[in-house]
PQR file with spaces between the fields and no chain letter, atoms N, CA, C, O and H, PARSE charges and radii, in Angstrom:
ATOM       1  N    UNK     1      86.317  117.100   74.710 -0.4000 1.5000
ATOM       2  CA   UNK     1      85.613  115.895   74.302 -0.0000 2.0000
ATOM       3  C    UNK     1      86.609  114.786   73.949  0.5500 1.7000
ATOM       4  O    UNK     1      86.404  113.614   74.266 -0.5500 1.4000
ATOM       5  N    UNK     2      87.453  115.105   73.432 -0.4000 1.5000
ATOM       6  CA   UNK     2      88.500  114.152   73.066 -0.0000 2.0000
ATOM       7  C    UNK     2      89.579  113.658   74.155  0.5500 1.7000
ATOM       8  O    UNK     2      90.248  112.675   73.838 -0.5500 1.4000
ATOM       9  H    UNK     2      87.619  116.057   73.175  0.4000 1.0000
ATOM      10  N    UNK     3      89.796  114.226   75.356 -0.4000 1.5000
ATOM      11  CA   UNK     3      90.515  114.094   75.672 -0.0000 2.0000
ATOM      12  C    UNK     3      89.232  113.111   76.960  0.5500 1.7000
ATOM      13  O    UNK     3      89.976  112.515   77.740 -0.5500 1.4000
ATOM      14  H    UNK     3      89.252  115.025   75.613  0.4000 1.0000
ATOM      15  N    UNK     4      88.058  112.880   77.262 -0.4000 1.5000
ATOM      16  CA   UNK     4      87.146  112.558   77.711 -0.0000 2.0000
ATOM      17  C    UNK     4      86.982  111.264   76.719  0.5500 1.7000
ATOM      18  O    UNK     4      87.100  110.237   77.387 -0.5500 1.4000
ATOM      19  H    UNK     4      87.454  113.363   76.628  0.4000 1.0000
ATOM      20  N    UNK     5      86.801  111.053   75.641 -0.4000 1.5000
ATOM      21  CA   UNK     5      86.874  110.117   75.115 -0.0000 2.0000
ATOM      22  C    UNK     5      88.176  109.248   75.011  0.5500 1.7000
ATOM      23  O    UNK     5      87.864  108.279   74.320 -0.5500 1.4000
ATOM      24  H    UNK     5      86.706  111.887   75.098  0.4000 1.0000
ATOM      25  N    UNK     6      89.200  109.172   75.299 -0.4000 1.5000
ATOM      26  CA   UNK     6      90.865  108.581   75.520 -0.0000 2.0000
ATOM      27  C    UNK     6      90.470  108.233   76.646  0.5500 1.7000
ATOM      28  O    UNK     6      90.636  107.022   76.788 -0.5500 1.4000
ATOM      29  H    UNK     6      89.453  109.960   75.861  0.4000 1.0000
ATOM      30  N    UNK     7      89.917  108.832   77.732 -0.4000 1.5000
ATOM      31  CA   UNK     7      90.462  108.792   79.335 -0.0000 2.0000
ATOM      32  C    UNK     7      89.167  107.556   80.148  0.5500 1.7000
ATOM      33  O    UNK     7      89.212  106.695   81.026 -0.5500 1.4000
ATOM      34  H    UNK     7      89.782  109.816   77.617  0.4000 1.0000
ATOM      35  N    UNK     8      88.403  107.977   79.475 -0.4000 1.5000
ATOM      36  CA   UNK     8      86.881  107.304   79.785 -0.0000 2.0000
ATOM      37  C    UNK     8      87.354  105.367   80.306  0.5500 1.7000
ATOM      38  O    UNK     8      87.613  104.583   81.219 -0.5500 1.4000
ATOM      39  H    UNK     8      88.366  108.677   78.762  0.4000 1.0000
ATOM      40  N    UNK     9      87.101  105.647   78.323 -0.4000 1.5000
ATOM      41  CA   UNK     9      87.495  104.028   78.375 -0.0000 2.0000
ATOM      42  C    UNK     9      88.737  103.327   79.102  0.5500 1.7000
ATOM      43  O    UNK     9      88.736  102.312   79.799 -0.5500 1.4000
ATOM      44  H    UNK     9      86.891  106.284   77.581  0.4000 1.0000
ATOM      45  N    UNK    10      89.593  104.000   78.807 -0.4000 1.5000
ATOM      46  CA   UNK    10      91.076  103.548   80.107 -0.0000 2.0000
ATOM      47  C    UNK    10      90.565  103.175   81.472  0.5500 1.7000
ATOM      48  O    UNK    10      90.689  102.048   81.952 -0.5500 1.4000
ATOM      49  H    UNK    10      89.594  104.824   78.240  0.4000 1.0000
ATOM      50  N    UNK    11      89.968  104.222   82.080 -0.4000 1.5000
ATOM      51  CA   UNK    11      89.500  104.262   83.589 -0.0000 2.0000
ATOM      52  C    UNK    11      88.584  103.152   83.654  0.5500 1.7000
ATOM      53  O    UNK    11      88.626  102.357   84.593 -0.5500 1.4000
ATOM      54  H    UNK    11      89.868  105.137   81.690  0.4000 1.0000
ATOM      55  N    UNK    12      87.720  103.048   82.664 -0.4000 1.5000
ATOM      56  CA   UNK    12      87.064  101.836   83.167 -0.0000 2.0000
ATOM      57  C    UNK    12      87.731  100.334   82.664  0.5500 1.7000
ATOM      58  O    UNK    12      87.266   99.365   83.265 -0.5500 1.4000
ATOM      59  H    UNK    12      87.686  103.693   81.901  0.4000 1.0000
ATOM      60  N    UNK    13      88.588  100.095   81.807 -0.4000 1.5000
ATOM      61  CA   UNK    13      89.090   99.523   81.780 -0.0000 2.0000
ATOM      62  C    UNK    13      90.520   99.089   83.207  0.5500 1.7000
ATOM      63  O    UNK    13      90.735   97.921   83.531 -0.5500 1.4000
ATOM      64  H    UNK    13      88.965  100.882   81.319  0.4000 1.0000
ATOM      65  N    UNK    14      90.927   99.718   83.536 -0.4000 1.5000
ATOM      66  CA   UNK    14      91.737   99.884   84.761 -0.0000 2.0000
ATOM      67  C    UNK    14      91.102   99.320   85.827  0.5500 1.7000
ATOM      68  O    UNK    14      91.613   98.469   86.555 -0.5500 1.4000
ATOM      69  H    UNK    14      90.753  100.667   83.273  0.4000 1.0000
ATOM      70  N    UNK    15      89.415  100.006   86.003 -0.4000 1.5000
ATOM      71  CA   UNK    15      88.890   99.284   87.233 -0.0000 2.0000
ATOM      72  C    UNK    15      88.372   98.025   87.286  0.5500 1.7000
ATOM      73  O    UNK    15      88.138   97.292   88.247 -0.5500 1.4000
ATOM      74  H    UNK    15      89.000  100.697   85.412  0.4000 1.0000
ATOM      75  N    UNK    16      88.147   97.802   85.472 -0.4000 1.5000
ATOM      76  CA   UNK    16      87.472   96.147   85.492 -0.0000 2.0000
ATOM      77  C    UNK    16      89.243   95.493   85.743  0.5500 1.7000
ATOM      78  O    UNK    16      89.145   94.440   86.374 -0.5500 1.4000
ATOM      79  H    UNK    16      88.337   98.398   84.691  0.4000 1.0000
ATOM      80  N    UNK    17      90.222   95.707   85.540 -0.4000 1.5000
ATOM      81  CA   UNK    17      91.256   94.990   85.918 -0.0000 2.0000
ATOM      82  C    UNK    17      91.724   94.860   87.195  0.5500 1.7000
ATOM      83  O    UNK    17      92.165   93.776   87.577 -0.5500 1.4000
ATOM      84  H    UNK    17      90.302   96.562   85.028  0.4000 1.0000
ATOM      85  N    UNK    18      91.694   95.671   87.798 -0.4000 1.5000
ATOM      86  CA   UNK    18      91.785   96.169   89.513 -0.0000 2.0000
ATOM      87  C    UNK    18      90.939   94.660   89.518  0.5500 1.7000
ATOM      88  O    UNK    18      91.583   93.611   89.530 -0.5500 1.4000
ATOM      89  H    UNK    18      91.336   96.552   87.488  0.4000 1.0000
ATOM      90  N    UNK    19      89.453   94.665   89.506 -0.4000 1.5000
ATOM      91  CA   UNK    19      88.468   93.773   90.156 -0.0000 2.0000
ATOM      92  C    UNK    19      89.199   92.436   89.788  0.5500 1.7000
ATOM      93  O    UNK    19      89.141   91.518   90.606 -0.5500 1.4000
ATOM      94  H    UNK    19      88.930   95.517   89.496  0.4000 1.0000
ATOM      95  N    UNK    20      89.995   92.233   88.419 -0.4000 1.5000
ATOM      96  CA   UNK    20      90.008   90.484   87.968 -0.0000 2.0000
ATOM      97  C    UNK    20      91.548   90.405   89.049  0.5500 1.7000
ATOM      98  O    UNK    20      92.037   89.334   89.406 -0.5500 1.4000
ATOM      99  H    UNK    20      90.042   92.979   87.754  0.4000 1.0000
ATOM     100  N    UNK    21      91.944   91.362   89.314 -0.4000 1.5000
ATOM     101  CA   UNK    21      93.768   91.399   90.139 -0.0000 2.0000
ATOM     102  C    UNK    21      93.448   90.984   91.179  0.5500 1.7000
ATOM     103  O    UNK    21      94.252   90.335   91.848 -0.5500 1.4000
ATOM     104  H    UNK    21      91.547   92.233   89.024  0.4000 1.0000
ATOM     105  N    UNK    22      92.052   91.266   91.661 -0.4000 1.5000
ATOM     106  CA   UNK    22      91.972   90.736   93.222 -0.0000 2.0000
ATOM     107  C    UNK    22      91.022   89.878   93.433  0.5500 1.7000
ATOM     108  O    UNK    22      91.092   89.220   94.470 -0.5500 1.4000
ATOM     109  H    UNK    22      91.400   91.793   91.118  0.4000 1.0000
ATOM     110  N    UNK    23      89.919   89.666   92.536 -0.4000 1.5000
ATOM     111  CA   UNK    23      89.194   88.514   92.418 -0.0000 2.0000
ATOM     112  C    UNK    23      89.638   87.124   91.804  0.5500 1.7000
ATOM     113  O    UNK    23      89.039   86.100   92.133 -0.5500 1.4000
ATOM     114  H    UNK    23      89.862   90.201   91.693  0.4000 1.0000
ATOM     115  N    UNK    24      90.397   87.105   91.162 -0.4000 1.5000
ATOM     116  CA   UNK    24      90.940   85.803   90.816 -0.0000 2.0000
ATOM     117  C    UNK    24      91.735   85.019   91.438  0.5500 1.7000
ATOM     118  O    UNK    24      91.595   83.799   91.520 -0.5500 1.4000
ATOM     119  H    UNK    24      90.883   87.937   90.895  0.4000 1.0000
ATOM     120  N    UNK    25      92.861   85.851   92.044 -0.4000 1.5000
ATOM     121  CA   UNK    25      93.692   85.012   92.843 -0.0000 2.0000
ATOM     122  C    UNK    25      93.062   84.482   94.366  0.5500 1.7000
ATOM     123  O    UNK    25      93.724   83.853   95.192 -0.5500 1.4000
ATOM     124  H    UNK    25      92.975   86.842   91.977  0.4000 1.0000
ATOM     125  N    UNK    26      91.998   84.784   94.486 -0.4000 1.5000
ATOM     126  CA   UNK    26      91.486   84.908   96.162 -0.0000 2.0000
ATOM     127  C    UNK    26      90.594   83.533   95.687  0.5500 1.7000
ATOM     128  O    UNK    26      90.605   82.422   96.216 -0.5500 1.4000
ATOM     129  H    UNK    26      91.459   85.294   93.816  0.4000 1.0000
ATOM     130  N    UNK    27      89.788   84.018   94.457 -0.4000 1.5000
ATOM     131  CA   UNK    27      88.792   82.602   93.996 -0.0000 2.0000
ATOM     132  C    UNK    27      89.797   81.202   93.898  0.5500 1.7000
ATOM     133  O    UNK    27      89.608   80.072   94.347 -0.5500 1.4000
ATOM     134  H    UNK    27      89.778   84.921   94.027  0.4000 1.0000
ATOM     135  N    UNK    28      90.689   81.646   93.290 -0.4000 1.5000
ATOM     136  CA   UNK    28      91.582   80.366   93.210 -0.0000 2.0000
ATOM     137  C    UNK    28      92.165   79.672   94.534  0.5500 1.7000
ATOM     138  O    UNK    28      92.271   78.449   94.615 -0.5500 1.4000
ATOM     139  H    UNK    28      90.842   82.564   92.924  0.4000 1.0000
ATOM     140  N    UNK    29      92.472   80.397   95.388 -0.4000 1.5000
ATOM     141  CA   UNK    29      92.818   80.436   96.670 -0.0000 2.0000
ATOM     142  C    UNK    29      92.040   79.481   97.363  0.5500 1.7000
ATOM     143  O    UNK    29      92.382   78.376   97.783 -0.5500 1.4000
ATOM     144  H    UNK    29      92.386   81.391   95.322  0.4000 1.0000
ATOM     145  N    UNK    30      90.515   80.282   97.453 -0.4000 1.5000
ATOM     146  CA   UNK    30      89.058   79.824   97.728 -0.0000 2.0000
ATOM     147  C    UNK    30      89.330   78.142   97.655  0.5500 1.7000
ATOM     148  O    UNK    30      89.685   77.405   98.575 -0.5500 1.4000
ATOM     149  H    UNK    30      90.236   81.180   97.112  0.4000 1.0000
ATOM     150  N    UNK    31      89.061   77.824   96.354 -0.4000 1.5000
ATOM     151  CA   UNK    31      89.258   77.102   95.677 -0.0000 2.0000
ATOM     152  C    UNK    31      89.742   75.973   96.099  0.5500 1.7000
ATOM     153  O    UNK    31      89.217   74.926   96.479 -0.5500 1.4000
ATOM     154  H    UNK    31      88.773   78.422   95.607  0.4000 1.0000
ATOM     155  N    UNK    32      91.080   76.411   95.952 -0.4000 1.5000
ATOM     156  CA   UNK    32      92.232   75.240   95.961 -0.0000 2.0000
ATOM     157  C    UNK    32      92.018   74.884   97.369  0.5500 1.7000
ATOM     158  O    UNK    32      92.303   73.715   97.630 -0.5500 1.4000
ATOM     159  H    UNK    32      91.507   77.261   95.644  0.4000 1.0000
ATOM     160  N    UNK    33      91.537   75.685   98.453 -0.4000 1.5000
ATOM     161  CA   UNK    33      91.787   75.443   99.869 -0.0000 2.0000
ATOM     162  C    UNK    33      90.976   75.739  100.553  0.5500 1.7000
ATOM     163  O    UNK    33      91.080   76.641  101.384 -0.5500 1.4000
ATOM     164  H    UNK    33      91.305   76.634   98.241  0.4000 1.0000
ATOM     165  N    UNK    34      89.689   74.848  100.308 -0.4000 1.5000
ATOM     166  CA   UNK    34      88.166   75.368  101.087 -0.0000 2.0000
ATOM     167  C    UNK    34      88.559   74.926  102.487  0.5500 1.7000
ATOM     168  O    UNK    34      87.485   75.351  102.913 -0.5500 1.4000
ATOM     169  H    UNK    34      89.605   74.115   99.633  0.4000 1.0000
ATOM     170  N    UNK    35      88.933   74.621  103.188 -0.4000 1.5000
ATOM     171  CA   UNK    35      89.292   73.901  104.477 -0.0000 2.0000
ATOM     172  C    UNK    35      90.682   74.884  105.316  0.5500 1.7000
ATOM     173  O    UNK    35      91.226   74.566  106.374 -0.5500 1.4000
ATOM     174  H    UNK    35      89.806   74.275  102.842  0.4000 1.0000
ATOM     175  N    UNK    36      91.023   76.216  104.385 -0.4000 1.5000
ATOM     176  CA   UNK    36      92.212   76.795  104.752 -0.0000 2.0000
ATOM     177  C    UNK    36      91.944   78.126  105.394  0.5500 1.7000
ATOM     178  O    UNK    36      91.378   79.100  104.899 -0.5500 1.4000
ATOM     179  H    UNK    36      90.581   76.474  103.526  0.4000 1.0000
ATOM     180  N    UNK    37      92.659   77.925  107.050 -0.4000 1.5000
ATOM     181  CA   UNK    37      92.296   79.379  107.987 -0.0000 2.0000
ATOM     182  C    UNK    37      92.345   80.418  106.920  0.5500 1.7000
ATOM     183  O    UNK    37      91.666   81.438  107.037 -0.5500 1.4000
ATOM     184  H    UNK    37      93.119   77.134  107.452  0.4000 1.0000
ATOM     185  N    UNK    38      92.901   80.271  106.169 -0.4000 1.5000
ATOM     186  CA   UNK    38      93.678   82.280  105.596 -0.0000 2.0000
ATOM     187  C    UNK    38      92.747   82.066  105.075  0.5500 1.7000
ATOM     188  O    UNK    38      91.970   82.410  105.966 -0.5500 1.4000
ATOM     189  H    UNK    38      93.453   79.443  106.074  0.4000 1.0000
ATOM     190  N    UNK    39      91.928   81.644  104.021 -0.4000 1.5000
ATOM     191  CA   UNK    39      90.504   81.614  103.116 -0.0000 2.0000
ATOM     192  C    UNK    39      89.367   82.271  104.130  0.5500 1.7000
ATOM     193  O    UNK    39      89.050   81.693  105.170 -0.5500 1.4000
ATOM     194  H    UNK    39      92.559   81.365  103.297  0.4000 1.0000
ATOM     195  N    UNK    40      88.802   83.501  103.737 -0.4000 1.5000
ATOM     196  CA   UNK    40      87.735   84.334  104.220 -0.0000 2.0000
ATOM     197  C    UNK    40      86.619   84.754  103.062  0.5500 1.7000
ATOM     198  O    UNK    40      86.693   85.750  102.343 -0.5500 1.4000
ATOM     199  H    UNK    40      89.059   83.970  102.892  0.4000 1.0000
ATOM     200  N    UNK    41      85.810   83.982  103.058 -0.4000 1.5000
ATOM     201  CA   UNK    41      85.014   84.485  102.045 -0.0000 2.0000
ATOM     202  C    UNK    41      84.298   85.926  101.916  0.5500 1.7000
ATOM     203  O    UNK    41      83.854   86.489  100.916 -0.5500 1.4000
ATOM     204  H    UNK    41      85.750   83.173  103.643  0.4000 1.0000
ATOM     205  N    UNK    42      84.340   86.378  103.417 -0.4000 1.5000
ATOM     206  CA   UNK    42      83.801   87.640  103.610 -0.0000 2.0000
ATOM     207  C    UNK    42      84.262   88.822  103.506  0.5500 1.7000
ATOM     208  O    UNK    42      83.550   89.826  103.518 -0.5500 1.4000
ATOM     209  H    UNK    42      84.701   85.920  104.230  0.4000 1.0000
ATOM     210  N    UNK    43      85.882   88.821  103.357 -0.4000 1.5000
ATOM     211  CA   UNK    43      87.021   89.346  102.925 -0.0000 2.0000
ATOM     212  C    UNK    43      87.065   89.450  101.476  0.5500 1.7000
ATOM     213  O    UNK    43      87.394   90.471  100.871 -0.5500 1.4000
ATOM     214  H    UNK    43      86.461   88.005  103.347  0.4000 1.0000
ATOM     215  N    UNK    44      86.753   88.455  101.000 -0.4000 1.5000
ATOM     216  CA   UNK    44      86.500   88.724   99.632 -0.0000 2.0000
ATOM     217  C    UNK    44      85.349   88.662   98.795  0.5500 1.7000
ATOM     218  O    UNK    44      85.425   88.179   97.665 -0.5500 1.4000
ATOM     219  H    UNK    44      86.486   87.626  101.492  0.4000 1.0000
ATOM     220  N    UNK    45      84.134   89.179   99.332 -0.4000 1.5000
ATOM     221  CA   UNK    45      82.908   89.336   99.030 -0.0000 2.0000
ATOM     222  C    UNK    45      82.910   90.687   99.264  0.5500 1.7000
ATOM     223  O    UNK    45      82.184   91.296   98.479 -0.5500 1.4000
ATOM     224  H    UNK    45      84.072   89.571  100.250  0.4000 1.0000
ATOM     225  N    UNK    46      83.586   91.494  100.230 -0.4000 1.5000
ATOM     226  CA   UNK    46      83.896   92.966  100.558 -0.0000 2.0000
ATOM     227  C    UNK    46      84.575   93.314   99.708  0.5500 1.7000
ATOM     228  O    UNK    46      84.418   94.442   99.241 -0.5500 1.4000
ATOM     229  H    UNK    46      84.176   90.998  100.868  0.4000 1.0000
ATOM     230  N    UNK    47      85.220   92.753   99.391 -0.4000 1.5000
ATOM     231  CA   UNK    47      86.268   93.330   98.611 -0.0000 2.0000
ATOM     232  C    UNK    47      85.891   93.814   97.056  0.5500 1.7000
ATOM     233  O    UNK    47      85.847   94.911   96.499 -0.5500 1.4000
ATOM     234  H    UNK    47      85.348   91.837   99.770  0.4000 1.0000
ATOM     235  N    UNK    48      85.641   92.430   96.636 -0.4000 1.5000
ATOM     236  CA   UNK    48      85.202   92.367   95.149 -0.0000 2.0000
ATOM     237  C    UNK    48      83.633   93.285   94.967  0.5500 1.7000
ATOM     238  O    UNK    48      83.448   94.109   94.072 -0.5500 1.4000
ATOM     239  H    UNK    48      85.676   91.539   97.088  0.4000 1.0000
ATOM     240  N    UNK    49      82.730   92.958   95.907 -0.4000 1.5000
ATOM     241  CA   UNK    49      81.326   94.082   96.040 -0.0000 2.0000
ATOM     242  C    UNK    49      82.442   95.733   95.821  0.5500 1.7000
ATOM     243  O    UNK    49      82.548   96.233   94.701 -0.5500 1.4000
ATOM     244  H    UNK    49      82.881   92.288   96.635  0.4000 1.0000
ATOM     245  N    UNK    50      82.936   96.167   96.677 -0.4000 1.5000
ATOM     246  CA   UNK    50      83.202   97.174   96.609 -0.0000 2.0000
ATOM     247  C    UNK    50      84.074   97.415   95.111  0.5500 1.7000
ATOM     248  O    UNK    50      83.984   98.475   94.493 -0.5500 1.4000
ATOM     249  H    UNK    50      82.850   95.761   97.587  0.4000 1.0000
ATOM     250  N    UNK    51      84.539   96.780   94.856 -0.4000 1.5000
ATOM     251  CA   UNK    51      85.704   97.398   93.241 -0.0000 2.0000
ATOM     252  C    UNK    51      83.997   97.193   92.334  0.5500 1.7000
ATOM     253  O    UNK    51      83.832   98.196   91.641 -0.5500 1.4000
ATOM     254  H    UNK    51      84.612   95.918   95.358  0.4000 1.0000
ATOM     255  N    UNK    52      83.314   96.630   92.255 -0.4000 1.5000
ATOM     256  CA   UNK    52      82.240   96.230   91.373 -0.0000 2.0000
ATOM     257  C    UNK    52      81.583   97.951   91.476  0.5500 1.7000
ATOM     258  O    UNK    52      81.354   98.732   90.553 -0.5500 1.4000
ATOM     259  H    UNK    52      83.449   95.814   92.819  0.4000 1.0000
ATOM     260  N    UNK    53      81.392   98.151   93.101 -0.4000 1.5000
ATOM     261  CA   UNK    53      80.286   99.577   92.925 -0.0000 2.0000
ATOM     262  C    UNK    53      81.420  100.277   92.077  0.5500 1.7000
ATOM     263  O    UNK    53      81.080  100.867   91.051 -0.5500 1.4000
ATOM     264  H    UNK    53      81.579   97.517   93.851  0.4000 1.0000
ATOM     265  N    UNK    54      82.470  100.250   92.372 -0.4000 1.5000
ATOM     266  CA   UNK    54      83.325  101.926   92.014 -0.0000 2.0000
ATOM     267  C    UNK    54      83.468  101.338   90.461  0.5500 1.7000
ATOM     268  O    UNK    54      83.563  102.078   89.482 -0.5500 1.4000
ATOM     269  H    UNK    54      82.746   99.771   93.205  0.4000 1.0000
ATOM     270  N    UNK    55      83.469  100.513   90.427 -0.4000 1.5000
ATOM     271  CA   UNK    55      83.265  100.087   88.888 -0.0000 2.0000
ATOM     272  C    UNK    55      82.099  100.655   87.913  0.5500 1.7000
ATOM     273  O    UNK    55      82.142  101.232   86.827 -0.5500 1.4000
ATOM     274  H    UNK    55      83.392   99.912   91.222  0.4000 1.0000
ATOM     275  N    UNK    56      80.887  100.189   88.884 -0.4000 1.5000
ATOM     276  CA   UNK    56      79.431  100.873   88.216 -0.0000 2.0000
ATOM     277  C    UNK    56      79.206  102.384   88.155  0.5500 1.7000
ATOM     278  O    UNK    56      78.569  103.124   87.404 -0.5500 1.4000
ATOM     279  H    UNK    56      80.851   99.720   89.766  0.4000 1.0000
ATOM     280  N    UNK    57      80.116  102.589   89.433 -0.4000 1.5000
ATOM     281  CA   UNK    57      80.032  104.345   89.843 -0.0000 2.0000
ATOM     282  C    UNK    57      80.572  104.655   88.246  0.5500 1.7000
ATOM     283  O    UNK    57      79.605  104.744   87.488 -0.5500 1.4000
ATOM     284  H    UNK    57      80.634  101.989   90.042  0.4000 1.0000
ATOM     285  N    UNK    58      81.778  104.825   87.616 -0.4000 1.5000
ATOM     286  CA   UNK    58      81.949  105.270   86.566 -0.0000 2.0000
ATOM     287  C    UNK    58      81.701  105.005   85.268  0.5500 1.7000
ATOM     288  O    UNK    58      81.887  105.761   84.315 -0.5500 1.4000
ATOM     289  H    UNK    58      82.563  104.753   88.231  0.4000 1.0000
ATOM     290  N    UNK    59      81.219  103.762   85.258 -0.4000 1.5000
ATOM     291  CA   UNK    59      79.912  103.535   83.874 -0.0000 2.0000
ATOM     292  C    UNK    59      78.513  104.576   83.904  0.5500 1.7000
ATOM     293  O    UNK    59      77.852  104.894   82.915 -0.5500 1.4000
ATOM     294  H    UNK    59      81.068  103.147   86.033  0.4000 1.0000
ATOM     295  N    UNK    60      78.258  105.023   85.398 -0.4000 1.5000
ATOM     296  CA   UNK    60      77.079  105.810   85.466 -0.0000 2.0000
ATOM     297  C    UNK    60      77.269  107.285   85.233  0.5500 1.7000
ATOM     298  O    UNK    60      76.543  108.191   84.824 -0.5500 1.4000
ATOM     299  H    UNK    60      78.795  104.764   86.201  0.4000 1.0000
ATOM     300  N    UNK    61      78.696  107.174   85.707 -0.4000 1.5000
ATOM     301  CA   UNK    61      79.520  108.858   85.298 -0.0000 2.0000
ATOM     302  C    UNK    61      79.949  109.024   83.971  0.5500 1.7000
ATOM     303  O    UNK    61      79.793  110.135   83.466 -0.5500 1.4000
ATOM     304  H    UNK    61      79.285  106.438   86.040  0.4000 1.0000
ATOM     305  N    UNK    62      80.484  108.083   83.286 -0.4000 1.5000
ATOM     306  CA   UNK    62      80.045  108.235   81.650 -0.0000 2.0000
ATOM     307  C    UNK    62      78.796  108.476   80.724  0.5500 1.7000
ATOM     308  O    UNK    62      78.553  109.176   79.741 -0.5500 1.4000
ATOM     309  H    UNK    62      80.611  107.180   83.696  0.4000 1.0000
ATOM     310  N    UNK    63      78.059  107.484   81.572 -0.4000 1.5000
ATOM     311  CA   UNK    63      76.408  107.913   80.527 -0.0000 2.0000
ATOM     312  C    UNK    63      76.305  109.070   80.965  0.5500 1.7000
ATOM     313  O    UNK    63      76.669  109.831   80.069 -0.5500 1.4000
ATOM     314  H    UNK    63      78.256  106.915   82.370  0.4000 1.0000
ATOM     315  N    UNK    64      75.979  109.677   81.945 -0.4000 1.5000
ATOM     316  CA   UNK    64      75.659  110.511   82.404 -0.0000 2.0000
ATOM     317  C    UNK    64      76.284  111.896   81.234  0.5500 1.7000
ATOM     318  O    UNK    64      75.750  112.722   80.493 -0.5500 1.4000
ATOM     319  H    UNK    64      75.684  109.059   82.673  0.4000 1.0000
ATOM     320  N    UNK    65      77.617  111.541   81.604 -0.4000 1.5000
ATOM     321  CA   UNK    65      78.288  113.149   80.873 -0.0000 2.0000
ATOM     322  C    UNK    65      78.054  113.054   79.126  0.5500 1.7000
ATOM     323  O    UNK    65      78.009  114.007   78.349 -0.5500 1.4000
ATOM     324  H    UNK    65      78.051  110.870   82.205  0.4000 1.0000
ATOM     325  N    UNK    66      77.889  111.172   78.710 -0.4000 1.5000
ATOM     326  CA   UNK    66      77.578  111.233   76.994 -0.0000 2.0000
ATOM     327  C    UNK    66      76.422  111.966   76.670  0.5500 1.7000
ATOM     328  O    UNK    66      76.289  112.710   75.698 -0.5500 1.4000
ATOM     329  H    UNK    66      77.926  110.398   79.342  0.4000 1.0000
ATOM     330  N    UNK    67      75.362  111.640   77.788 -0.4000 1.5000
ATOM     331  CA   UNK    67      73.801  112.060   77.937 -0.0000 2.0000
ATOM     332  C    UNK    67      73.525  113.245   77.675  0.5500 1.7000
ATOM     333  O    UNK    67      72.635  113.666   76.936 -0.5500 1.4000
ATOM     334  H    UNK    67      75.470  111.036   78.578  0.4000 1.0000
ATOM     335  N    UNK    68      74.552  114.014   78.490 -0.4000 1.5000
ATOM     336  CA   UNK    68      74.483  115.770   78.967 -0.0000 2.0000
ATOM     337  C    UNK    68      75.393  116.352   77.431  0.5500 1.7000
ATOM     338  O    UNK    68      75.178  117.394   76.812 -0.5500 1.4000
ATOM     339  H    UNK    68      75.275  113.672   79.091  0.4000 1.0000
ATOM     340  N    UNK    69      76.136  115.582   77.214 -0.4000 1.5000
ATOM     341  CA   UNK    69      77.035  116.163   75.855 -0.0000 2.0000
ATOM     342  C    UNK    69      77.924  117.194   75.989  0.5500 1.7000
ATOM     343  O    UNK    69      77.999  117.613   77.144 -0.5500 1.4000
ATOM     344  H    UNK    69      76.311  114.735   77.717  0.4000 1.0000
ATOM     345  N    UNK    70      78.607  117.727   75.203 -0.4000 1.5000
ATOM     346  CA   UNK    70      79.787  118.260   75.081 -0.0000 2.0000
ATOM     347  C    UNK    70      79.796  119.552   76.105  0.5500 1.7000
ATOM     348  O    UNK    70      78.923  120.368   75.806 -0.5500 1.4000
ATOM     349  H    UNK    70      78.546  117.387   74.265  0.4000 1.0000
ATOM     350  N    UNK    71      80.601  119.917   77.256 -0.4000 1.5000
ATOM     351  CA   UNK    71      80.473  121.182   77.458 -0.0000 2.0000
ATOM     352  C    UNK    71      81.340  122.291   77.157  0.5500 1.7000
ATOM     353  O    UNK    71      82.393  121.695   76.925 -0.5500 1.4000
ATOM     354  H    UNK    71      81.310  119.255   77.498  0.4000 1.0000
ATOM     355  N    UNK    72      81.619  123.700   76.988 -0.4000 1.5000
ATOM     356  CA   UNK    72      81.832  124.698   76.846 -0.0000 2.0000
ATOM     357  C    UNK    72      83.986  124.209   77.365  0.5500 1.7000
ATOM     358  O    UNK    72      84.890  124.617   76.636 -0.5500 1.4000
ATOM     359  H    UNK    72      80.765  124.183   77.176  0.4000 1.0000
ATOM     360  N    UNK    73      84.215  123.546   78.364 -0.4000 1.5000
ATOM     361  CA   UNK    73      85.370  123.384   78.631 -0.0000 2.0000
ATOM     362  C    UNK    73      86.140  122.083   78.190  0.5500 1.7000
ATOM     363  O    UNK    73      87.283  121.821   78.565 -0.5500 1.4000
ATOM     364  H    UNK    73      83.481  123.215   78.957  0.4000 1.0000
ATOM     365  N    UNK    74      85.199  121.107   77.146 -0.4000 1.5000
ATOM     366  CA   UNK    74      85.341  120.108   76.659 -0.0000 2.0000
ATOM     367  C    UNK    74      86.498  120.244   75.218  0.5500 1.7000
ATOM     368  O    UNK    74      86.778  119.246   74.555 -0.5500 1.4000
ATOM     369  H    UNK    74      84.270  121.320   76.841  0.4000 1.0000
């Protein structure tokens, strides 16, 4: 349980950072250079959608295991 409680919050913290590492600089990008070949919005609508699911994926894998509670190898 404890070692589930340390690791939890890290991991999801890690993946909400993953998402701002690659969503920010691309928005700014966006941004600064709506008129610029390398700017793909669809590139980064893929991108950022996907870190978001694997993001939600392990908020749902936390409730889930707080829900179910401590097991026998915890």
């Amino acid at each position: 349980m404890k070692k589930i409680a340390i690791l939890l919050p890290l991991v999801l913290t890690f993946s909400l950072s993953l998402m701002a590492a690659y969503a920010l600089p691309e928005m700014v990008w966006a941004l600064a250079n709506p008129t610029s070949a390398d700017t793909d919005p669809a590139f980064f609508f893929a991108g950022f959608i996907g870190l978001f699911i694997a993001f939600l994926a392990l908020h749902v894998w936390g409730a889930v295991w707080l829900l179910r509670g401590q097991s026998a190898e915890d």
